[in-house]
matplotlib code that plots the C-alpha trace (Angstrom):
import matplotlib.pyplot as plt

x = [89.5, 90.5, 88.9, 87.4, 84.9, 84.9, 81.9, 83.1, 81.7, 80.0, 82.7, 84.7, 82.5, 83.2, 81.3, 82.9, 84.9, 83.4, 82.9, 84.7, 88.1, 88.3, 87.9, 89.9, 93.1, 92.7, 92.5, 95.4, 97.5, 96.9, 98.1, 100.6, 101.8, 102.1, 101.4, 99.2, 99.8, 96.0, 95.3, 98.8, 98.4, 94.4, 93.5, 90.0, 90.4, 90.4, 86.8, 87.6, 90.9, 90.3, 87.0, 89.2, 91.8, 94.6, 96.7, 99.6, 102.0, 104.5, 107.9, 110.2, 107.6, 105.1, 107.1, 108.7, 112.2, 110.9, 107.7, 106.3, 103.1, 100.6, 100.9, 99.5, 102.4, 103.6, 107.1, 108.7, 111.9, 111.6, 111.6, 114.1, 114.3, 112.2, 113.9, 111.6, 108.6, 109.8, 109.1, 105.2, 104.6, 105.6, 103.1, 100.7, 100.2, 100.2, 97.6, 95.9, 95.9, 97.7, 99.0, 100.0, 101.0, 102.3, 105.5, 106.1, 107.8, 108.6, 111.8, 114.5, 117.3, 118.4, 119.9, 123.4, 121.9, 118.0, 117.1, 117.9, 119.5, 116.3, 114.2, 116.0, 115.5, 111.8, 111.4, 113.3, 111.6, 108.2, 109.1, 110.3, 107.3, 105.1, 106.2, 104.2, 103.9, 104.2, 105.5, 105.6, 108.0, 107.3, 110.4, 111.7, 115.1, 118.2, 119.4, 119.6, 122.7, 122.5, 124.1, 121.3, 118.3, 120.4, 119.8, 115.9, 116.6, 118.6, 116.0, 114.1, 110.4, 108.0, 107.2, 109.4, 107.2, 109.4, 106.6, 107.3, 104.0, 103.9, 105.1, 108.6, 107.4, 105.7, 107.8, 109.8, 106.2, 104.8, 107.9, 110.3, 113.7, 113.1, 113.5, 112.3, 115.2, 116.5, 113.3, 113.8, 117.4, 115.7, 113.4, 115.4, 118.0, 114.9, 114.0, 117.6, 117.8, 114.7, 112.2, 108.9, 109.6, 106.4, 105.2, 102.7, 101.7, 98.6, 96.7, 94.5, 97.5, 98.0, 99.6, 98.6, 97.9, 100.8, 102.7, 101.0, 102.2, 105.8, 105.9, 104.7, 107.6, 109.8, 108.7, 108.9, 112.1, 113.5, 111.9, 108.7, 106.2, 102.9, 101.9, 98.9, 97.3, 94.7, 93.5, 95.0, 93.2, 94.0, 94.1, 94.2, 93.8, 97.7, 98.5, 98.5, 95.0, 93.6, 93.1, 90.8, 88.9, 89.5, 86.7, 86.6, 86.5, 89.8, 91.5, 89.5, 91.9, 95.2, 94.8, 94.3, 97.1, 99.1, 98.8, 99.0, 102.6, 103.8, 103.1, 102.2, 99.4, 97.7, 95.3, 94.1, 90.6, 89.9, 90.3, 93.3, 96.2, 100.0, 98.9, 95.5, 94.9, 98.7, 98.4, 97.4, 101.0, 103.2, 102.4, 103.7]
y = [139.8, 136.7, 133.0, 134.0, 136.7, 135.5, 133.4, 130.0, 128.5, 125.8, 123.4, 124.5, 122.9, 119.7, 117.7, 117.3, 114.5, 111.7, 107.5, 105.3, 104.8, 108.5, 108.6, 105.6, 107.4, 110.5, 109.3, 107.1, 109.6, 111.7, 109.0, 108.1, 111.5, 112.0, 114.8, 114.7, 117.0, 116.5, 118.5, 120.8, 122.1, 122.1, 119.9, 119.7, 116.4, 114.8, 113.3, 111.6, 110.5, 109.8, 108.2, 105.5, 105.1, 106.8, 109.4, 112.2, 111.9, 114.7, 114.0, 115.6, 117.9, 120.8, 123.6, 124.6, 126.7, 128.2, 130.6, 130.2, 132.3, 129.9, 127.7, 126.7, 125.2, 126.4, 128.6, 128.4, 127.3, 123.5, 121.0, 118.4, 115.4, 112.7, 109.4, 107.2, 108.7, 106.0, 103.4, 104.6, 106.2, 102.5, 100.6, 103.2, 102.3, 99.0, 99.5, 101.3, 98.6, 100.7, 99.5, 102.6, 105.5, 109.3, 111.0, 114.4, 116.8, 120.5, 122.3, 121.4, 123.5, 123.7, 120.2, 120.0, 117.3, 118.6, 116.0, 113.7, 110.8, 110.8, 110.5, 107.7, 106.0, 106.4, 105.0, 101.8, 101.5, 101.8, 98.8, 96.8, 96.9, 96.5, 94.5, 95.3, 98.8, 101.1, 104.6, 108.4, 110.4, 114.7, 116.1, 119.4, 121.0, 119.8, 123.0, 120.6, 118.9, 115.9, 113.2, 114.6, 113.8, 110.6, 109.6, 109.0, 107.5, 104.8, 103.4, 103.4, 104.9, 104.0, 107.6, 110.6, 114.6, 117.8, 120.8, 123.6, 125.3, 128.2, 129.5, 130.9, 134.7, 134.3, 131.9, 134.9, 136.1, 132.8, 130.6, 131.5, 129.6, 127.9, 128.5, 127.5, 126.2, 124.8, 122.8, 122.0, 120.5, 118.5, 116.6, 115.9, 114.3, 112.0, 111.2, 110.5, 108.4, 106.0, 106.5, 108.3, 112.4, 114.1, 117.5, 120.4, 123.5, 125.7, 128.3, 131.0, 133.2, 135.4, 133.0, 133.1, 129.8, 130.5, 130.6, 127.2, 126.2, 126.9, 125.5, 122.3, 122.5, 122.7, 120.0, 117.5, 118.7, 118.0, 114.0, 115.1, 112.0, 113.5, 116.4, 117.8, 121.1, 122.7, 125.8, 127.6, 128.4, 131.3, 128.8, 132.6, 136.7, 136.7, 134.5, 135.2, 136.0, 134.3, 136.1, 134.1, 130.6, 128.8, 127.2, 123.1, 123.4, 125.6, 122.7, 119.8, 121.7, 122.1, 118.0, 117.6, 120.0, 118.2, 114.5, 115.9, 117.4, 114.2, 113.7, 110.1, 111.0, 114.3, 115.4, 118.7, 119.9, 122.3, 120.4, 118.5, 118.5, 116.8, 113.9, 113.8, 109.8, 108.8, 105.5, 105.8, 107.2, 104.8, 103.2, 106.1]
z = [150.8, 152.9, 152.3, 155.6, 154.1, 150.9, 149.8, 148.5, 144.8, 145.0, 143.4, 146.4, 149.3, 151.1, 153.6, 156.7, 157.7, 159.7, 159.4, 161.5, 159.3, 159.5, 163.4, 163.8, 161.9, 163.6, 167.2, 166.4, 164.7, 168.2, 170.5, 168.8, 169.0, 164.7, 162.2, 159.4, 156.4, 156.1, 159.3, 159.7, 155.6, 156.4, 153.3, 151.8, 151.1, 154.9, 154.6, 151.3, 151.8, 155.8, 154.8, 152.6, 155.6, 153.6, 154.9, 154.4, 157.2, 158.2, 160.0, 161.6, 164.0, 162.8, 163.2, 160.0, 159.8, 156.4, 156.1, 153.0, 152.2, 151.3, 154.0, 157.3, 159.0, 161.9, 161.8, 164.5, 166.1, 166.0, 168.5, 169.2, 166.6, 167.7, 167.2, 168.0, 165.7, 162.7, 164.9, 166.3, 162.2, 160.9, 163.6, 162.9, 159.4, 160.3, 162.7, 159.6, 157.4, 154.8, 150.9, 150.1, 152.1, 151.7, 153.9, 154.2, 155.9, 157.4, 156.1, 158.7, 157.8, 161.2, 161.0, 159.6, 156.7, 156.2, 157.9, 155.5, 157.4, 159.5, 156.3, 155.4, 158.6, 158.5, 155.1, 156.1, 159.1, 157.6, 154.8, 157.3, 159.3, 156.4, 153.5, 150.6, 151.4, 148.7, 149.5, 147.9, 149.5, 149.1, 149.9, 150.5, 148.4, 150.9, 149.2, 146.4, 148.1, 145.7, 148.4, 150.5, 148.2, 147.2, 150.7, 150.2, 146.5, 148.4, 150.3, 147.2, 147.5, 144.6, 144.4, 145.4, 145.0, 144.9, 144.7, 142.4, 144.0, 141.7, 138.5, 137.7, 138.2, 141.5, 143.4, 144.7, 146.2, 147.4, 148.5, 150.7, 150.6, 147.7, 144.5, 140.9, 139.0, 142.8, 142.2, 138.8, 139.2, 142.5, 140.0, 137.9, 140.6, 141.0, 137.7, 136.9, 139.4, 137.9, 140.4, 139.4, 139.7, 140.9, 141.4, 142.2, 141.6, 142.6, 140.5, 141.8, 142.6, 139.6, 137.4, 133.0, 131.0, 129.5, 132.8, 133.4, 130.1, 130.6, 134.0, 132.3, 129.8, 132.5, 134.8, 131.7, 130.3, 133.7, 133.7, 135.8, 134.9, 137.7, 137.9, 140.7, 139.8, 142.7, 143.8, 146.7, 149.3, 152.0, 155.2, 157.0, 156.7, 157.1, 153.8, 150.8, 149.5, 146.4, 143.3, 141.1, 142.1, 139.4, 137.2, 137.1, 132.6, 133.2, 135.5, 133.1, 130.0, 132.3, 132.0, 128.6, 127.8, 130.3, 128.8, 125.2, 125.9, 127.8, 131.3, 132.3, 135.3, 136.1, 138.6, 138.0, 139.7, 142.8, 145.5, 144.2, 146.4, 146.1, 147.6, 146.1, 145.1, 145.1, 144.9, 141.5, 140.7, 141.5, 138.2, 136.2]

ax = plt.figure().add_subplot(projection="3d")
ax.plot(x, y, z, "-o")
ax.set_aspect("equal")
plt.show()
């Protein structure tokens, strides 16, 4: 049954998004011709985080080359790299006001580098228009290429997110391309590198506590200091469909259990997503 025809619990509702801030960032991410993980990956969170004037941004297009089953992105062949996009994404969150902002990205494995030279460009860009700024960076695998992922290190973002998404069992089932321990080693190129390693998973697929558990293990063994923990949601009839909502007192103990093994930050509730109150994390 899809999220479509299936009744939502309570701790799953959100209000809609609206205020000013929120219509001022949307009607300036639209002229300015930008993508917002927030509206592409369909995230609950857009009348919080939108609300706060705070946003997810996603470079490099919205067409993705990979087509993972959990999400919303378009896949598609993508368009032709826009050059110019650092440039309108760094005025942008100037325009916005921003101390703290969130990049992302589609998979661009058409590109002979991942599109990593481009990444670089954007972060550099986006400091030098706005001194202060603190950045997280959620990056995709560069086919763990470690002078690719080395490329975003160098321009040094406070925070930098490599999502495991799933557990070791099911990441055949709900990721395409990637792949766990691919994952793994990119976290912990990041966390040897000094800069705070983050990542993600969602439950609701299948996955045991102790699957939970041992994905844990891993993310700390390979120098993972954040970790996010949220519930997917089916964002259509054609994605995967959700096998269990999970309750809030189950996510409240995937924290606790978190912290007591080691990790320096965790957000773990329903409606937590990767970039759910990153701000927070660049103190980890």
């Amino acid at each position: 049954m899809s999220i479509h025809t299936r009744r939502l619990p309570d701790w799953m509702k959100t209000p809609l998004p609206s205020g000013t801030d929120y219509i001022l960032l949307k009607n300036l991410a639209a002229r300015q011709q930008l993508n917002t993980i927030c509206v592409s990956g369909n995230c609950p969170n857009k009348a919080e985080c939108w609300g706060a004037s705070t946003a997810s941004f996603m470079i490099l297009g919205e067409k993705c080359t990979r087509n993972c089953r959990f999400c919303d992105v378009k896949n598609m062949i993508p368009d032709k790299v826009d050059m110019d996009e650092p440039y309108r994404l760094a005025e942008t969150i100037r325009a916005l006001k921003l101390k703290h902002c969130v990049i992302t990205s589609v998979a661009r494995d058409d590109l002979h580098d991942g599109g990593a030279a481009f990444w670089a460009l954007t972060i550099r860009t986006i400091k030098e228009v706005n001194p202060g700024l603190t950045i997280e960076t959620l990056i995709r695998d560069f086919y763990v290429r470690p002078e690719l992922i080395q490329q975003v290190i160098n321009e040094r973002p406070e925070v930098i997110s490599h999502n495991m998404e799933t557990v070791r069992r099911l990441t055949p089932k709900v990721r395409d391309v990637a792949r766990y321990d691919r994952s793994l080693r990119v976290i912990e190129i990041i966390a040897g590198s000094g800069i705070v390693a983050k990542s993600g998973i969602m439950v609701g697929l299948g996955e045991t506590d102790e699957e939970v558990f041992e994905t844990m293990d891993d993310l700390l063994n390979a120098g993972c200091k954040v970790l996010t923990i949220g519930q997917y949601l089916q964002p259509s009839p054609h994605h995967l469909k959700i096998e269990e909502f999970v309750k809030p007192t189950i996510f409240i103990q995937y924290r606790e259990t978190a912290l007591s093994k080691g990790f320096s930050m965790v957000e773990s509730s329903p409606l937590v997503r990767s970039s759910y109150r990153a701000e927070r994390h660049i103190h980890a």
